[in-house]
PDB file of N, H, CA, C and O in Angstrom:
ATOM      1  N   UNK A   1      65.337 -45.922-181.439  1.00  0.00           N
ATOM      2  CA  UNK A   1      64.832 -47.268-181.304  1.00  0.00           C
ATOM      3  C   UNK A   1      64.644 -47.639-179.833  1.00  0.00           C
ATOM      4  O   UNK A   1      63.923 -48.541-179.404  1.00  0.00           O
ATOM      5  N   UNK A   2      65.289 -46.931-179.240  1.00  0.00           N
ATOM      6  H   UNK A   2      65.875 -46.199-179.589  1.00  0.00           H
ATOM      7  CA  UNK A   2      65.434 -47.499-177.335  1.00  0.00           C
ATOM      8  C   UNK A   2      64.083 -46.817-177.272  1.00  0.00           C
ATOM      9  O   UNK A   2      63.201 -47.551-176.825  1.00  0.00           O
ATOM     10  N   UNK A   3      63.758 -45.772-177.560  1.00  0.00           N
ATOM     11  H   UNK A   3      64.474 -45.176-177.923  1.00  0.00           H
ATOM     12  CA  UNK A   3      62.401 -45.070-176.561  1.00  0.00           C
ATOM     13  C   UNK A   3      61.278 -45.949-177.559  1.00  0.00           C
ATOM     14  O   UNK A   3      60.208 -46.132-176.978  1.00  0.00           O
ATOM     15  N   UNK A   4      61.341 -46.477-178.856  1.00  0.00           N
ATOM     16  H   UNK A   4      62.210 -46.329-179.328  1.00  0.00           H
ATOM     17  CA  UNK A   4      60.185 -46.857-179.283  1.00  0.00           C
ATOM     18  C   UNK A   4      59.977 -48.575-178.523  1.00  0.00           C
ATOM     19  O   UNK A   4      59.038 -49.063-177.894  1.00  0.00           O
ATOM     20  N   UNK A   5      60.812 -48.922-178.782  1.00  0.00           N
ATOM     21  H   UNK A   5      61.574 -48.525-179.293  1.00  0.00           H
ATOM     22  CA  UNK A   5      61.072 -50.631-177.618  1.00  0.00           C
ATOM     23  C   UNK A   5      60.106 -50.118-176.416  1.00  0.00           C
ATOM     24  O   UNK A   5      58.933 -50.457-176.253  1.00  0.00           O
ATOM     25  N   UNK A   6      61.161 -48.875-175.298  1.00  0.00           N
ATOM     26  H   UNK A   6      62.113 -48.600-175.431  1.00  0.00           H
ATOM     27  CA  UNK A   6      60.322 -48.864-173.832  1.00  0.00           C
ATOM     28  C   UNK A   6      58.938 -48.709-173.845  1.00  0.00           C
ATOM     29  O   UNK A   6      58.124 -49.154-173.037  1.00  0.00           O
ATOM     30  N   UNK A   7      58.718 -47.916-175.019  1.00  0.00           N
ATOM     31  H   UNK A   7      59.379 -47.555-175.676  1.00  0.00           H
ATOM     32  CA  UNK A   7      57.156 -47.341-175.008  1.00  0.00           C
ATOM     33  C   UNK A   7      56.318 -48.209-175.368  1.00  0.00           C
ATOM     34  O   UNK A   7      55.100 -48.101-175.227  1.00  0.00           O
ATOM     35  N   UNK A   8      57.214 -49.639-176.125  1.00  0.00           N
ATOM     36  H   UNK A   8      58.203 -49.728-176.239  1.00  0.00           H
ATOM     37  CA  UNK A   8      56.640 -51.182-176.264  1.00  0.00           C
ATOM     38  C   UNK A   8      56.424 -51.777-175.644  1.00  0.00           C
ATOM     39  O   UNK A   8      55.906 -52.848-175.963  1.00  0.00           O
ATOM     40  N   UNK A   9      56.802 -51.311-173.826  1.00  0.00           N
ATOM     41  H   UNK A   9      57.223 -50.442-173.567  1.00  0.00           H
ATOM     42  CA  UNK A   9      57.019 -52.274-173.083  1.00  0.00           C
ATOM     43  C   UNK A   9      57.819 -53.048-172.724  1.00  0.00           C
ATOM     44  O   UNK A   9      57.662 -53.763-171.735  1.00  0.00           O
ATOM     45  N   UNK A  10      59.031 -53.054-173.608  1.00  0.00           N
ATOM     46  H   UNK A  10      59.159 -52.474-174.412  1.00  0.00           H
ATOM     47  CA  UNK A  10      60.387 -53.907-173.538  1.00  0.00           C
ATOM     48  C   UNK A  10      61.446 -53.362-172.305  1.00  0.00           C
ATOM     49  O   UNK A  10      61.446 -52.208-171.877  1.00  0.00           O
ATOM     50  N   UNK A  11      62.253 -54.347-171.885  1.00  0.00           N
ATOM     51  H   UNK A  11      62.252 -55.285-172.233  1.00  0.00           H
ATOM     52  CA  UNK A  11      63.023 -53.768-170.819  1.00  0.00           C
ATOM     53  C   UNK A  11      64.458 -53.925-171.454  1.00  0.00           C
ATOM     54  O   UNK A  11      64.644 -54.075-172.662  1.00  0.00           O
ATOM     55  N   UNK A  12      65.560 -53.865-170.394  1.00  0.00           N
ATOM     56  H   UNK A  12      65.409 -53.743-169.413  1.00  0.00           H
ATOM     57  CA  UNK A  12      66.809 -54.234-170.803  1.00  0.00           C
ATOM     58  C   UNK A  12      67.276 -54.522-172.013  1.00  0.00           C
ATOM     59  O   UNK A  12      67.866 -55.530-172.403  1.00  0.00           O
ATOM     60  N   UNK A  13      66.746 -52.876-172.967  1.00  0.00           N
ATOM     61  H   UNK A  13      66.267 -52.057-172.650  1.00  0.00           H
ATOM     62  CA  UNK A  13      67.057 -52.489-174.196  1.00  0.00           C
ATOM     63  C   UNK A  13      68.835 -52.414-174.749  1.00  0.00           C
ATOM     64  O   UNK A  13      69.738 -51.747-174.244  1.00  0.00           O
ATOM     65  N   UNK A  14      68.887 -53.188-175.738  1.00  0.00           N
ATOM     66  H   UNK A  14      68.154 -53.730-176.148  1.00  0.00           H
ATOM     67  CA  UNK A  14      70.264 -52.737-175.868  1.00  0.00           C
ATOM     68  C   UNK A  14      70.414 -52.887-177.337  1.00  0.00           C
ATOM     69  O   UNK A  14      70.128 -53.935-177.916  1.00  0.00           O
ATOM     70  N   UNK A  15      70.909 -51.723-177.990  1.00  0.00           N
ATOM     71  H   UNK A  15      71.141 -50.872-177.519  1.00  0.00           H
ATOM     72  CA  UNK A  15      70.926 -51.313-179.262  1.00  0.00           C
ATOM     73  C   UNK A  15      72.678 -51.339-179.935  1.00  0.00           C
ATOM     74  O   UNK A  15      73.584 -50.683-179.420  1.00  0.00           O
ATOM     75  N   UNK A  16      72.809 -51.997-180.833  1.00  0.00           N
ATOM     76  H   UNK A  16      72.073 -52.530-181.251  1.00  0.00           H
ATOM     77  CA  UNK A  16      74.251 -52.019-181.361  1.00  0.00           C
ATOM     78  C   UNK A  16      74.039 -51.732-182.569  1.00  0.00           C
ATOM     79  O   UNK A  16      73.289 -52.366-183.311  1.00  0.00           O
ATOM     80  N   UNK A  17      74.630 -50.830-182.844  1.00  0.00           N
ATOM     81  H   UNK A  17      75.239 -50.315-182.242  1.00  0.00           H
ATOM     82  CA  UNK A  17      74.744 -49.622-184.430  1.00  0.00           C
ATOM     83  C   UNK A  17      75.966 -50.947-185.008  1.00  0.00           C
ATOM     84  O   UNK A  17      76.980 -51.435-184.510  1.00  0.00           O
ATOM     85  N   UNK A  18      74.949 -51.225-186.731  1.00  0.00           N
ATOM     86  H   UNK A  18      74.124 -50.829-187.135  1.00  0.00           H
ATOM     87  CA  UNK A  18      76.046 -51.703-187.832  1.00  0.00           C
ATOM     88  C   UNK A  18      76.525 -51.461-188.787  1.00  0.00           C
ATOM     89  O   UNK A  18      75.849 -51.789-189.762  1.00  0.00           O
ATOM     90  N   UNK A  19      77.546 -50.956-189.015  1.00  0.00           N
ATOM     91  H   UNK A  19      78.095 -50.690-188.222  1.00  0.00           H
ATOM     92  CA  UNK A  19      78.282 -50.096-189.750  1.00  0.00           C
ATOM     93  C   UNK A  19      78.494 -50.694-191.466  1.00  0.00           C
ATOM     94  O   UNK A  19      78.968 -50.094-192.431  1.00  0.00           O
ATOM     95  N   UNK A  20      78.104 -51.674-191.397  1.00  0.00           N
ATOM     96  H   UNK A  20      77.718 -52.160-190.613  1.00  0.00           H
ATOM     97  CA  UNK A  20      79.653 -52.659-192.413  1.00  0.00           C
ATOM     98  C   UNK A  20      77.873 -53.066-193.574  1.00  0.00           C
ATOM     99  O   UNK A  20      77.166 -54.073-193.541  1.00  0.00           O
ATOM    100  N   UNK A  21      77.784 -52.291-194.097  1.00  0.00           N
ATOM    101  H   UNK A  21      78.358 -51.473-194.124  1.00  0.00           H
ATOM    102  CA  UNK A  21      76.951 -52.028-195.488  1.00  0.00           C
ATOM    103  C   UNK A  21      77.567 -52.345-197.032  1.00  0.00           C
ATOM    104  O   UNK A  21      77.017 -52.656-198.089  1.00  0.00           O
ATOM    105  N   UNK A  22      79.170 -52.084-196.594  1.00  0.00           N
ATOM    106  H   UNK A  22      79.617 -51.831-195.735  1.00  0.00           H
ATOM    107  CA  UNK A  22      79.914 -52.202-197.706  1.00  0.00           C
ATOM    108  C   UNK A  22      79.867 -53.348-199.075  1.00  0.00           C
ATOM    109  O   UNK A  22      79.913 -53.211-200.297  1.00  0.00           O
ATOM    110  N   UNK A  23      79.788 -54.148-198.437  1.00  0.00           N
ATOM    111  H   UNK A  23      79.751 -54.260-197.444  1.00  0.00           H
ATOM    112  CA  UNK A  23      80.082 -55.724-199.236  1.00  0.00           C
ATOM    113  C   UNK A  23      78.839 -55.556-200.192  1.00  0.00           C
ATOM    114  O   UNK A  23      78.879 -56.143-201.273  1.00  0.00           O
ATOM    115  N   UNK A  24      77.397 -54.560-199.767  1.00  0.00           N
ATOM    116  H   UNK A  24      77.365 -54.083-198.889  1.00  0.00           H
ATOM    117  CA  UNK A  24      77.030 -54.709-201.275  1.00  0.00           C
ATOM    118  C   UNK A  24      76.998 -53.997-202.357  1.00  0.00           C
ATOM    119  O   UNK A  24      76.141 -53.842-203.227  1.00  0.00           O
ATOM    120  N   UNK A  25      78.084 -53.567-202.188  1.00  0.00           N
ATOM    121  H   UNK A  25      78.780 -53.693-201.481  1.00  0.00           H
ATOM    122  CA  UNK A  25      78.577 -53.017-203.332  1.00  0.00           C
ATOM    123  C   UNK A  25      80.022 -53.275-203.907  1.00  0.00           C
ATOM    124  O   UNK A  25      80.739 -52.448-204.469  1.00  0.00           O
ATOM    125  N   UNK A  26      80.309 -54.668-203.633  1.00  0.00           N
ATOM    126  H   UNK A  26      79.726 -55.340-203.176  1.00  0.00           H
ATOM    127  CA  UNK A  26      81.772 -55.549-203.973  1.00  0.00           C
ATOM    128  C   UNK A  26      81.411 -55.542-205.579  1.00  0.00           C
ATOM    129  O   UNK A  26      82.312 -55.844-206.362  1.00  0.00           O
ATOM    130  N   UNK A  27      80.164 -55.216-206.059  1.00  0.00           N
ATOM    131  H   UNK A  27      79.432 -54.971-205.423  1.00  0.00           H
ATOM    132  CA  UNK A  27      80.188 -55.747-207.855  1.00  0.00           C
ATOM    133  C   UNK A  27      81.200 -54.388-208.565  1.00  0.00           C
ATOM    134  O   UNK A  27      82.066 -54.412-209.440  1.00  0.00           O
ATOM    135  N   UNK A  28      80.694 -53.391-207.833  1.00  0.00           N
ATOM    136  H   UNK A  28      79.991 -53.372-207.122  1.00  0.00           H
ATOM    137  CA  UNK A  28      81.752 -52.262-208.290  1.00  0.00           C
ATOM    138  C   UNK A  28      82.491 -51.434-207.236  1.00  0.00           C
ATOM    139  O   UNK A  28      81.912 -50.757-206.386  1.00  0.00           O
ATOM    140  N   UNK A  29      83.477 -51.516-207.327  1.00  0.00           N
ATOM    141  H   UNK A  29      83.947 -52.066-208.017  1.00  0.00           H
ATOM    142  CA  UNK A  29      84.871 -51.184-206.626  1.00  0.00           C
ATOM    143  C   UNK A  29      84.804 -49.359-205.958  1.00  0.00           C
ATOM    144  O   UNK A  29      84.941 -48.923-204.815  1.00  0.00           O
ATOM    145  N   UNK A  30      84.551 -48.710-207.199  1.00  0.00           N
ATOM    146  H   UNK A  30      84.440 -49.064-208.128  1.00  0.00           H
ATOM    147  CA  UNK A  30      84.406 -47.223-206.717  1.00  0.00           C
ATOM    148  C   UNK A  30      83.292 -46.669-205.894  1.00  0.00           C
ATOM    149  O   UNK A  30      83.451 -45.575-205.352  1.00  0.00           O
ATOM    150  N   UNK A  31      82.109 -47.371-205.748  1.00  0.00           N
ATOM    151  H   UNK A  31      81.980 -48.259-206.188  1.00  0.00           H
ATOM    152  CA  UNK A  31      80.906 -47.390-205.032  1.00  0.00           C
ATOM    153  C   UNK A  31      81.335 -48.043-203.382  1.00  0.00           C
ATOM    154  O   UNK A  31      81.006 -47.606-202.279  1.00  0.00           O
ATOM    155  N   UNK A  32      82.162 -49.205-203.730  1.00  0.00           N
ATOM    156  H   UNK A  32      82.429 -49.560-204.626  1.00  0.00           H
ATOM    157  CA  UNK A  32      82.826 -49.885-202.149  1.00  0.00           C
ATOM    158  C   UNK A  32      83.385 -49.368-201.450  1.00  0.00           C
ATOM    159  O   UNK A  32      83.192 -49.465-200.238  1.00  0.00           O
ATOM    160  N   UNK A  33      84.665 -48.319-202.226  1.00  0.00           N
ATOM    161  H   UNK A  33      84.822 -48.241-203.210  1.00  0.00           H
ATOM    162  CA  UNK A  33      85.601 -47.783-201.634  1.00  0.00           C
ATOM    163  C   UNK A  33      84.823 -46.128-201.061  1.00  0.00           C
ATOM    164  O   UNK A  33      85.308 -45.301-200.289  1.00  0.00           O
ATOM    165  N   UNK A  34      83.782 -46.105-201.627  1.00  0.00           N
ATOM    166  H   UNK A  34      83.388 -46.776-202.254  1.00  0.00           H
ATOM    167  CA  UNK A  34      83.174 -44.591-201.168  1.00  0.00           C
ATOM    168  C   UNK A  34      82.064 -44.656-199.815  1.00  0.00           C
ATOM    169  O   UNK A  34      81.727 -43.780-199.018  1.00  0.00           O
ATOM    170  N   UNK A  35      81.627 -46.265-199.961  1.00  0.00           N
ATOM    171  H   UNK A  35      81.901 -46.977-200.608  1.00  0.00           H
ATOM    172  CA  UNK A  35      80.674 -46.668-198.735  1.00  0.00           C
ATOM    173  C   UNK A  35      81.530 -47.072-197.457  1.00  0.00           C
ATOM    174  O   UNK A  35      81.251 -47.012-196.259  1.00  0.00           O
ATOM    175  N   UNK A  36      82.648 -47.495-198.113  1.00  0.00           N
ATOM    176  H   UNK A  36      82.875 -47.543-199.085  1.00  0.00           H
ATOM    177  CA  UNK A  36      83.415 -48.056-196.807  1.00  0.00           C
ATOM    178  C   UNK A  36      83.957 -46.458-196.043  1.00  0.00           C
ATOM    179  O   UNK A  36      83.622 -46.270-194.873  1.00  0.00           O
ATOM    180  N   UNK A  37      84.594 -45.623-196.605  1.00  0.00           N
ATOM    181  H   UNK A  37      84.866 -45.776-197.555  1.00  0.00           H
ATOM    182  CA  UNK A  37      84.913 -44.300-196.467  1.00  0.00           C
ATOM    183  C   UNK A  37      83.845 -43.493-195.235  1.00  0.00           C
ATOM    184  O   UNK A  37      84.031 -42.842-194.207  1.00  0.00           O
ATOM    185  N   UNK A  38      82.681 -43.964-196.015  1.00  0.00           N
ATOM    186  H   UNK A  38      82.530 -44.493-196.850  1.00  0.00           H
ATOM    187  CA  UNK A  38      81.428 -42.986-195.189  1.00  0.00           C
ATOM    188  C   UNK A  38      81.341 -43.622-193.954  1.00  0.00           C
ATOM    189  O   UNK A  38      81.472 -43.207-192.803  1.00  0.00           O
ATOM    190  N   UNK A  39      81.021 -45.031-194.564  1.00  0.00           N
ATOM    191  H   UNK A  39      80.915 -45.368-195.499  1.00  0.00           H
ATOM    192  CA  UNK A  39      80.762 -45.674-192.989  1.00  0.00           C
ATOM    193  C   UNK A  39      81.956 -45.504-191.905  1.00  0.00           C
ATOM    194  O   UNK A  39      81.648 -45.248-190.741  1.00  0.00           O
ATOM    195  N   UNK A  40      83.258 -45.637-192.260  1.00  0.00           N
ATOM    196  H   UNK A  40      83.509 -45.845-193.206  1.00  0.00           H
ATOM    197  CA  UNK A  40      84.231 -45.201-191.315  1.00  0.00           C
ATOM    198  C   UNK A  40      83.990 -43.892-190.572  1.00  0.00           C
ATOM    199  O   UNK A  40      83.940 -43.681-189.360  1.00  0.00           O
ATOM    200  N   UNK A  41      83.861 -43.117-191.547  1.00  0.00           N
ATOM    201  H   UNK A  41      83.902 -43.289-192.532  1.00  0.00           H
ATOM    202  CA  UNK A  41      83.769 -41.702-190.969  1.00  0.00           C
ATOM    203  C   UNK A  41      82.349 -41.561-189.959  1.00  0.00           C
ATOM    204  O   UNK A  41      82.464 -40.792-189.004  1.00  0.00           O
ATOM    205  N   UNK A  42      80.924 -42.329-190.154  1.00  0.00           N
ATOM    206  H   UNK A  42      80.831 -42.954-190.930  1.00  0.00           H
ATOM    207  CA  UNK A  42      80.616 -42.437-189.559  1.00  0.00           C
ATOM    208  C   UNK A  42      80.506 -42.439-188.065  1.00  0.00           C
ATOM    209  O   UNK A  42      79.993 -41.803-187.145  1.00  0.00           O
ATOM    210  N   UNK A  43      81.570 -43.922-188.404  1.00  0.00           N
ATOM    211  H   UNK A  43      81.988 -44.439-189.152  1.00  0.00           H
ATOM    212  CA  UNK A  43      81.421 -44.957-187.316  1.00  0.00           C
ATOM    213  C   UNK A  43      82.652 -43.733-185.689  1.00  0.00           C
ATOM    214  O   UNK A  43      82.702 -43.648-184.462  1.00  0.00           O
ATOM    215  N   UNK A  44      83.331 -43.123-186.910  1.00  0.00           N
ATOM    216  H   UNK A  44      83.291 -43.192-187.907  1.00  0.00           H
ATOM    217  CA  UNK A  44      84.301 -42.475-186.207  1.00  0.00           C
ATOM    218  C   UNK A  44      83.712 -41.518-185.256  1.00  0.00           C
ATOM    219  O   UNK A  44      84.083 -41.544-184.083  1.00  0.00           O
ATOM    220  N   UNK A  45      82.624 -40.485-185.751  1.00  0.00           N
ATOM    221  H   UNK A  45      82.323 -40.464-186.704  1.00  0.00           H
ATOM    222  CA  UNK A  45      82.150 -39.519-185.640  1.00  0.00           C
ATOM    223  C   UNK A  45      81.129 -39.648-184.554  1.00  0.00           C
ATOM    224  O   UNK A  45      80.708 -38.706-183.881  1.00  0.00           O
ATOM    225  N   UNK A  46      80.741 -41.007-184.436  1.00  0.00           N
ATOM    226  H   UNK A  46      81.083 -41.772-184.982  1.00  0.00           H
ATOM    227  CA  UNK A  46      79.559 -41.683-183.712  1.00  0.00           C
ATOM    228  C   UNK A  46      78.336 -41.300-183.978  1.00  0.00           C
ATOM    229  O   UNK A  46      77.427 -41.191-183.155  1.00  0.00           O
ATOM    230  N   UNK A  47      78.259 -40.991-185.644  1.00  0.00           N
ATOM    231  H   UNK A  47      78.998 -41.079-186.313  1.00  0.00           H
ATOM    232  CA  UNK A  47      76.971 -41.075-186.094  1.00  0.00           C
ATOM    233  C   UNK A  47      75.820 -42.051-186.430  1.00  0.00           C
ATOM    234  O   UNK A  47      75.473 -42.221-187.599  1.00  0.00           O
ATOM    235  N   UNK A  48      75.109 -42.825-185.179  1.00  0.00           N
ATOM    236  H   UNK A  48      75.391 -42.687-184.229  1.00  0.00           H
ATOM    237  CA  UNK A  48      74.227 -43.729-185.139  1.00  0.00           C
ATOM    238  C   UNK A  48      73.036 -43.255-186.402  1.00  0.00           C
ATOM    239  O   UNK A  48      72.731 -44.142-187.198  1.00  0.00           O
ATOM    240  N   UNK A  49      72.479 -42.079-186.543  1.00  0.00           N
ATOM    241  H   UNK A  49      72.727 -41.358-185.896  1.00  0.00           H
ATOM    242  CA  UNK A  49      71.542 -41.960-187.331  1.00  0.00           C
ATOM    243  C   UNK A  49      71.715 -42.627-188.919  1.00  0.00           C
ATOM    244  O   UNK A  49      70.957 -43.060-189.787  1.00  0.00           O
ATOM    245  N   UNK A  50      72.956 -42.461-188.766  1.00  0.00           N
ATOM    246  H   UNK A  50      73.571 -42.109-188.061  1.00  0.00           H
ATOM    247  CA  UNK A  50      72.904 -43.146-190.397  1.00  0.00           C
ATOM    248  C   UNK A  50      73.957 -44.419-190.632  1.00  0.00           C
ATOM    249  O   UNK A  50      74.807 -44.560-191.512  1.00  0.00           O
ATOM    250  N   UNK A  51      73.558 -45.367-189.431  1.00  0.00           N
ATOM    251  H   UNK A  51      72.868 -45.253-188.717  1.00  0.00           H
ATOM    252  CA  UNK A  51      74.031 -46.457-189.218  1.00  0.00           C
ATOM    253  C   UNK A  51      73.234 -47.506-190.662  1.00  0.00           C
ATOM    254  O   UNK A  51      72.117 -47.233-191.102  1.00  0.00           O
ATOM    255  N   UNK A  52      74.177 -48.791-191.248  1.00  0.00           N
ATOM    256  H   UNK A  52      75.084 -49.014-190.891  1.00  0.00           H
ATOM    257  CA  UNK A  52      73.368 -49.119-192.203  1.00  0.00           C
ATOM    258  C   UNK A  52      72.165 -50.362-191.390  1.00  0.00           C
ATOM    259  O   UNK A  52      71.072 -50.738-191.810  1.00  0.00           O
ATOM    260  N   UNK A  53      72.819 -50.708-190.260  1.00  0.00           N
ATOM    261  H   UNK A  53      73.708 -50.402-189.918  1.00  0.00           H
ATOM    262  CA  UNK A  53      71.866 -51.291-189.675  1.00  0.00           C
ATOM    263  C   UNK A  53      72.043 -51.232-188.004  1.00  0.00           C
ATOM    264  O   UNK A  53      72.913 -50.629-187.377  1.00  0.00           O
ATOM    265  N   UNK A  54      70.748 -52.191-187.396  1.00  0.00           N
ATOM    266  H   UNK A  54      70.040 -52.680-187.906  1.00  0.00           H
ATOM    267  CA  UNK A  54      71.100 -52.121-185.688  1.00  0.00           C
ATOM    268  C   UNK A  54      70.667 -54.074-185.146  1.00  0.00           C
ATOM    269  O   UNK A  54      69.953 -54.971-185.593  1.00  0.00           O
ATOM    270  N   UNK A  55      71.303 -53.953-184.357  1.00  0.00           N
ATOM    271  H   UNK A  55      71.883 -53.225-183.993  1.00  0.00           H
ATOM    272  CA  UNK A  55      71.404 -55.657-183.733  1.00  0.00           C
ATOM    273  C   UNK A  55      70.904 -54.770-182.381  1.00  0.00           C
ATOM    274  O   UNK A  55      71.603 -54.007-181.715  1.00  0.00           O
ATOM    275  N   UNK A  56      69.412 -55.121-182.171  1.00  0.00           N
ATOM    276  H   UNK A  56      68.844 -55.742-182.712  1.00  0.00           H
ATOM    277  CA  UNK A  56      68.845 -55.058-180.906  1.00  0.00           C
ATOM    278  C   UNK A  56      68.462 -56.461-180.455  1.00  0.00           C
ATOM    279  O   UNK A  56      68.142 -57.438-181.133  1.00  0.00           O
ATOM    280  N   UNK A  57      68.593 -56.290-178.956  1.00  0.00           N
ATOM    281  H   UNK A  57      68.853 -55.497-178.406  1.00  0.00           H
ATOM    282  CA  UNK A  57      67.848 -57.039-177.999  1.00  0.00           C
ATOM    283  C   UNK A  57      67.277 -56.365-176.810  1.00  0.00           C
ATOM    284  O   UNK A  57      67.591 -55.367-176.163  1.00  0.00           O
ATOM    285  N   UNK A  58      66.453 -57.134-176.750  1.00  0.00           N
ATOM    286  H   UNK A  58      66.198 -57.945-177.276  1.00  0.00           H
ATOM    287  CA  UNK A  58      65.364 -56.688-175.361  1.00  0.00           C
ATOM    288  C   UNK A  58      64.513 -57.786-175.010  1.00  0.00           C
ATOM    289  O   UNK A  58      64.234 -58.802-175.645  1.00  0.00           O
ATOM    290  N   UNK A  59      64.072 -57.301-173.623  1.00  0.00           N
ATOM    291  H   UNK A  59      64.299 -56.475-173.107  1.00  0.00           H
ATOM    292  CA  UNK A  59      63.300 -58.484-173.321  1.00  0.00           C
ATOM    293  C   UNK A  59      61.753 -57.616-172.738  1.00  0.00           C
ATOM    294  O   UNK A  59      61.619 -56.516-172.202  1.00  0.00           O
ATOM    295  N   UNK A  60      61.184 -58.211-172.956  1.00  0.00           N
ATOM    296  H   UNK A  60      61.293 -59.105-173.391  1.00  0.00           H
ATOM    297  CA  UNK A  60      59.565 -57.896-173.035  1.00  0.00           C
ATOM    298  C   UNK A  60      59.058 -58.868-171.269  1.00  0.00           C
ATOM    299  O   UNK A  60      59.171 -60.068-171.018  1.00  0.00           O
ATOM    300  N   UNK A  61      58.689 -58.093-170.659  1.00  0.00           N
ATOM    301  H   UNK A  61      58.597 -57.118-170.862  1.00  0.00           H
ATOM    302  CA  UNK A  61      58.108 -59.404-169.633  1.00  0.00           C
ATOM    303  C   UNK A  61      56.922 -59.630-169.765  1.00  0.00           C
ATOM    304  O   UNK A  61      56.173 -59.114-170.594  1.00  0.00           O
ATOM    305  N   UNK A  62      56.609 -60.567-168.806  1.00  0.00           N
ATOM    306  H   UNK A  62      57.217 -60.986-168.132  1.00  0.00           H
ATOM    307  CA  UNK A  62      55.987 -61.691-169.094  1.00  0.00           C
ATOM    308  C   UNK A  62      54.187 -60.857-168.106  1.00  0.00           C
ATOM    309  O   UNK A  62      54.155 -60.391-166.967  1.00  0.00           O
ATOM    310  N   UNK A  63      53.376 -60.936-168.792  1.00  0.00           N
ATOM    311  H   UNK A  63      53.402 -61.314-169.717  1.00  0.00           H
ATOM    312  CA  UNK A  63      51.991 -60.444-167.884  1.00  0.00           C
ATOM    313  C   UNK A  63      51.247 -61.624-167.642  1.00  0.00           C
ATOM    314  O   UNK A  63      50.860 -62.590-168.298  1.00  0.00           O
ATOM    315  N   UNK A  64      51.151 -61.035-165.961  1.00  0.00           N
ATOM    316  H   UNK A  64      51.466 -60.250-165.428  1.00  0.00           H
ATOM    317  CA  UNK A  64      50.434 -61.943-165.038  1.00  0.00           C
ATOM    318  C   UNK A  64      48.688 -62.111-165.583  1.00  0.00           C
ATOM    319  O   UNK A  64      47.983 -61.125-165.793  1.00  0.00           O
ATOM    320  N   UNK A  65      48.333 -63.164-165.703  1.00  0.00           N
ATOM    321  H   UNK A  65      48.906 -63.965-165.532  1.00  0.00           H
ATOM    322  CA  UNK A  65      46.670 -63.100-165.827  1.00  0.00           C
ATOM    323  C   UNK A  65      46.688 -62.585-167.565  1.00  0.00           C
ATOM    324  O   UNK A  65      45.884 -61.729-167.934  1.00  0.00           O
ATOM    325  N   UNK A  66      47.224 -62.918-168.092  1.00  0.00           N
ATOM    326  H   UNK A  66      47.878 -63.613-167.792  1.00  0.00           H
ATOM    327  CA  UNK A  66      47.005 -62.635-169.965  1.00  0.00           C
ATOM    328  C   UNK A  66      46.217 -63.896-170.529  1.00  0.00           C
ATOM    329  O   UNK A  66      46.280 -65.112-170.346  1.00  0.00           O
ATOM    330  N   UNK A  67      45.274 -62.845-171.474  1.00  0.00           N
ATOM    331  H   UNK A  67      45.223 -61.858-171.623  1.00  0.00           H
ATOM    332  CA  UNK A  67      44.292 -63.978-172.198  1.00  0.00           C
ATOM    333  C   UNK A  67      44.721 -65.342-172.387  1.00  0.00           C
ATOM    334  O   UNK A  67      43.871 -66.185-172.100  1.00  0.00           O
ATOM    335  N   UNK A  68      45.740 -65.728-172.766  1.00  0.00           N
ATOM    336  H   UNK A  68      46.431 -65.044-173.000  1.00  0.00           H
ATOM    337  CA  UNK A  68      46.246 -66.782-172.950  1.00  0.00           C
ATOM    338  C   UNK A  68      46.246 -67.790-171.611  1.00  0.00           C
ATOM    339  O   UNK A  68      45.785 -68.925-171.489  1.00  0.00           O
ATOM    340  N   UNK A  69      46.954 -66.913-170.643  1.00  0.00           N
ATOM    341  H   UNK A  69      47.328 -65.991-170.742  1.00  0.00           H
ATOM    342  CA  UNK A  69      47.277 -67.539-169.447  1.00  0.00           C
ATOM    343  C   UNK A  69      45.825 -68.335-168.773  1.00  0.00           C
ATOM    344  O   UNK A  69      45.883 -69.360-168.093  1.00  0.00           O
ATOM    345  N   UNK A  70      44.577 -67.625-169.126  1.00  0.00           N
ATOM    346  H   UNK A  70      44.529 -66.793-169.678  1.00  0.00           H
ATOM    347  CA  UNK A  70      43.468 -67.593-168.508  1.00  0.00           C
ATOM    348  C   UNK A  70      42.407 -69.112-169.002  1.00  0.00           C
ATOM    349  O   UNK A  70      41.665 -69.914-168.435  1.00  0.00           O
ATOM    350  N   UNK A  71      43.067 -68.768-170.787  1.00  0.00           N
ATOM    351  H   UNK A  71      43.670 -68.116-171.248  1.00  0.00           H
ATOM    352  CA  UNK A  71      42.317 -69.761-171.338  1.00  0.00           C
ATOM    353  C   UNK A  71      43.018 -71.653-170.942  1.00  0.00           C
ATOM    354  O   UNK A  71      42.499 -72.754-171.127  1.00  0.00           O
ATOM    355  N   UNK A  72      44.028 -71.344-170.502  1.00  0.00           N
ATOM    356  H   UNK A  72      44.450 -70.450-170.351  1.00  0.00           H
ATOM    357  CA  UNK A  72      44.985 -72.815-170.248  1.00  0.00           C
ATOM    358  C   UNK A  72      44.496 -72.962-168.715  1.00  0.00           C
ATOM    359  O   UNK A  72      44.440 -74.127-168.322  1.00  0.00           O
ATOM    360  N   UNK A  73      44.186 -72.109-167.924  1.00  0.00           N
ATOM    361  H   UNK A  73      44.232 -71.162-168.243  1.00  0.00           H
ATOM    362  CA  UNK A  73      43.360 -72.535-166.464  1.00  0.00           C
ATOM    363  C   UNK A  73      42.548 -72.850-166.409  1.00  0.00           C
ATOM    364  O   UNK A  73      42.063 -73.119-165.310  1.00  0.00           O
TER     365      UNK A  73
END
């Protein structure tokens, strides 16, 4: 996700792997206790690829002289 952001143009990329997938599977117990398991082991292992989700931010700057900018002058 960091190289597809830079190659977006985005700067001061910062990617946080989310582990905690578990809760949807609170309707059945043996499915919870086997997701929570993985994701630990995961999280342990520092396997980002099979993170259940990611909390990015970045910031994109700002271009000088953009269509927009041009039409408000």
């Amino acid at each position: 996700m960091t190289r597809a952001f830079g190659a977006a143009g985005f700067t001061e990329i910062d990617v946080q792997p989310f582990y905690r997938a578990n809760d949807y599977f609170a309707f059945f117990t043996p499915a919870f206790i086997i997701v929570t398991l993985f994701e630990n082991l995961c999280r342990s292992l520092g396997l980002s690829t099979l993170v259940s989700g990611m909390v990015i931010s970045a910031r994109k700057p700002s271009s000088v002289g953009t269509a927009h900018d041009e039409k408000s002058a």
